[in-house]
C-alpha positions in Angstrom: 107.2 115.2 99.6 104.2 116.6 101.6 102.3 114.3 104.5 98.6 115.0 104.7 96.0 113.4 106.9 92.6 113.9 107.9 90.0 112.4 111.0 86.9 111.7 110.4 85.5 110.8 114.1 82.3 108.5 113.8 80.2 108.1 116.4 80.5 105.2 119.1 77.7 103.0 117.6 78.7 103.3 113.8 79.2 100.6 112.1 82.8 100.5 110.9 81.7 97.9 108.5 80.4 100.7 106.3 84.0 102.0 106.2 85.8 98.7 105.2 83.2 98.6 102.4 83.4 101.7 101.0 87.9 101.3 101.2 87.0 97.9 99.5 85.1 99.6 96.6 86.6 103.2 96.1 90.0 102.1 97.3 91.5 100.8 94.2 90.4 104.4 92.4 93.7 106.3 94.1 96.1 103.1 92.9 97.4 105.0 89.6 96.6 108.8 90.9 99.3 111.1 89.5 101.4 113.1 92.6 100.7 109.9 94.6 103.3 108.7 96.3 101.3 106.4 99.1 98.0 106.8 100.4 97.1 104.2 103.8 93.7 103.8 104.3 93.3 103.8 108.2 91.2 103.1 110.7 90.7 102.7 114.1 88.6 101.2 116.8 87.4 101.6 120.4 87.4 97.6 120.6 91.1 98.0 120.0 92.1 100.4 122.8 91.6 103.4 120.9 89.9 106.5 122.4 87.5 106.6 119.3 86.1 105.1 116.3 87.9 106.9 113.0 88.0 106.9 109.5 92.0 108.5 109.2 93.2 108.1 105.5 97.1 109.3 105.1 99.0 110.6 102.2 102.4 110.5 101.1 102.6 113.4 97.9 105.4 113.2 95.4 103.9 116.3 94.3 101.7 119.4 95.8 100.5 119.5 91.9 98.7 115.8 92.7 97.7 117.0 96.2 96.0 119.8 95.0 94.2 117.7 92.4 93.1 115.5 95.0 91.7 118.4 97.6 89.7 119.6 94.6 88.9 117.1 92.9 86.2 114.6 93.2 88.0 112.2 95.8 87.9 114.7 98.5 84.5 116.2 97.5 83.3 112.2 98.1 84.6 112.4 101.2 82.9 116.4 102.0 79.7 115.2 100.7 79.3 111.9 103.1 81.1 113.0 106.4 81.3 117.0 106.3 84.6 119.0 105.3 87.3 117.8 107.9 90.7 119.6 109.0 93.2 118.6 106.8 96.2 118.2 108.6 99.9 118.5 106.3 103.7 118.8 107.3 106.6 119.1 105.2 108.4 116.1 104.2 112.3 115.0 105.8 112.5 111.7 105.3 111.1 108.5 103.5 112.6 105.0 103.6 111.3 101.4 102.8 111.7 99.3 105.6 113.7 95.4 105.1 109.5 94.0 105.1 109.5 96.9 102.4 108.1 93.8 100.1 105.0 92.8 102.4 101.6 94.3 102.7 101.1 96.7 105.4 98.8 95.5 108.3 99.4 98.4 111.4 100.5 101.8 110.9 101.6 103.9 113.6 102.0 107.4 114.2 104.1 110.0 116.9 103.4 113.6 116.5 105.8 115.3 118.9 105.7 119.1 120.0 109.0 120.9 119.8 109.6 123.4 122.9 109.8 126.4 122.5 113.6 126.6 123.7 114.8 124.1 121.3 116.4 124.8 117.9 115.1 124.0 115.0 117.5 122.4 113.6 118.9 120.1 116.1 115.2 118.9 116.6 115.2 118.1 112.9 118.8 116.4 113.1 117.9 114.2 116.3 114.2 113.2 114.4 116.0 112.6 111.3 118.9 110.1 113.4 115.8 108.5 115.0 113.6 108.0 111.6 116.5 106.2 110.1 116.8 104.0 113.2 113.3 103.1 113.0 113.2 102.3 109.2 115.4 100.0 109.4 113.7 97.9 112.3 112.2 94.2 111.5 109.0 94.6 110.1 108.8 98.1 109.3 107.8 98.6 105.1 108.0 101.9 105.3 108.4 105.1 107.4 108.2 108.5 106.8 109.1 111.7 108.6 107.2 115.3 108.1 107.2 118.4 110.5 104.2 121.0 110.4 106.7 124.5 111.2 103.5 126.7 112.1 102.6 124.3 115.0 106.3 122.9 115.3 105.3 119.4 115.0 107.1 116.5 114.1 105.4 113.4 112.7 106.5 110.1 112.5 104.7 107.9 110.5 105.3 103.8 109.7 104.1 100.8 108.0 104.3 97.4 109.6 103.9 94.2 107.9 101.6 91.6 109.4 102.5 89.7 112.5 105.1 92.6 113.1 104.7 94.3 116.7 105.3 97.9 116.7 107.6 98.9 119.9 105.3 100.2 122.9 105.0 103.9 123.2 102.1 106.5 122.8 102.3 106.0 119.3 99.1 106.1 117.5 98.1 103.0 116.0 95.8 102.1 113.1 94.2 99.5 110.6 96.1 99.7 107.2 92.4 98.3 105.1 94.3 99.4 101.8 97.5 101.1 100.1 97.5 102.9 97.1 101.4 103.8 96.2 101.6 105.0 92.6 104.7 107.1 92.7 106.0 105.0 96.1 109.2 105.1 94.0 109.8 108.3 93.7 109.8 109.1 97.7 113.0 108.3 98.6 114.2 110.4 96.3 116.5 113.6 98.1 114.6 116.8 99.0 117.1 119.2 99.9 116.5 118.6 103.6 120.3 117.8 105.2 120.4 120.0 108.4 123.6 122.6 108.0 
């Protein structure tokens, strides 16, 4: 599994109007995209406490074959063409689990990226995120959570879905809009990746 995000920062008067209609009528294109194991369609707002207007899509992979499809392939060249060629942020994949609102649509999605020191070890970092990912996943509300680290920054990301009406626990967590979800291969994240911490 590989995590994958990208910003696209839009200026303070933008209509974000012109992003809800453009998830509501390319969204549906990613819904059967082979290597696809969830894409999020995020946003977020100033009106909403955030610190800027965004466009923030995220991806779940099954596969770097469908990743690499995507980055150059005609869905990312859509996005190159309309907004520039953005940073495109990816860690390695630890964890995924479906949450017990694993059934509902997602409304919220949150996100922690958390610097490791430069004193700690590796691996009891990834042993201590891995114990706190599974906590989280199973919290009310939660349909899905994933957990990725980037080793050339040594950054942990914690990513997760919330159903509607579900309150996220208050933090510095990131928070976002889910508009859409496109899971093709949603399945086959769970799935073991050779991960456990010796």
């Amino acid at each position: 599994m590989h995590a994958m995000q990208y910003e696209i920062t839009l200026p303070a008067d933008y209509d974000m109007e012109i992003i809800r209609r453009r998830v509501a009528t390319r969204g549906h294109l990613l819904d059967d995209f082979a290597g696809l194991g969830l894409k999020a369609y995020l946003i977020r707002e100033r009106e909403d406490g955030s610190p800027v207007d965004q466009y923030a899509p995220f991806y779940l992979w099954a596969t770097p074959e469908g990743m690499n499809s995507f980055l150059w392939g005609p869905g990312f060249q859509g996005i190159v063409n309309d907004f520039g060629r953005p940073v495109v942020q990816h860690w390695t994949g630890l964890a995924y689990e479906e949450g017990p609102a694993s059934g509902s649509v997602p409304r919220t999605a949150t996100r922690r990226r958390v610097r490791l020191g430069d004193a700690e070890a590796p691996a009891e970092a990834v042993a201590e995120a891995l114990a706190r990912h599974a906590r989280v996943a199973r919290t009310d509300g939660v349909v899905a959570s994933a957990l990725a680290i980037d080793p050339r920054h040594w950054e942990l990301l914690f990513f997760t879905l919330w159903a509607e009406g579900a309150e996220p626990p208050a933090g510095a967590d990131d928070r976002f809009q889910v508009l859409h979800v496109s899971a093709p291969e949603r399945a086959s994240l769970g799935q073991p990746t050779g991960t456990r911490v010796r």
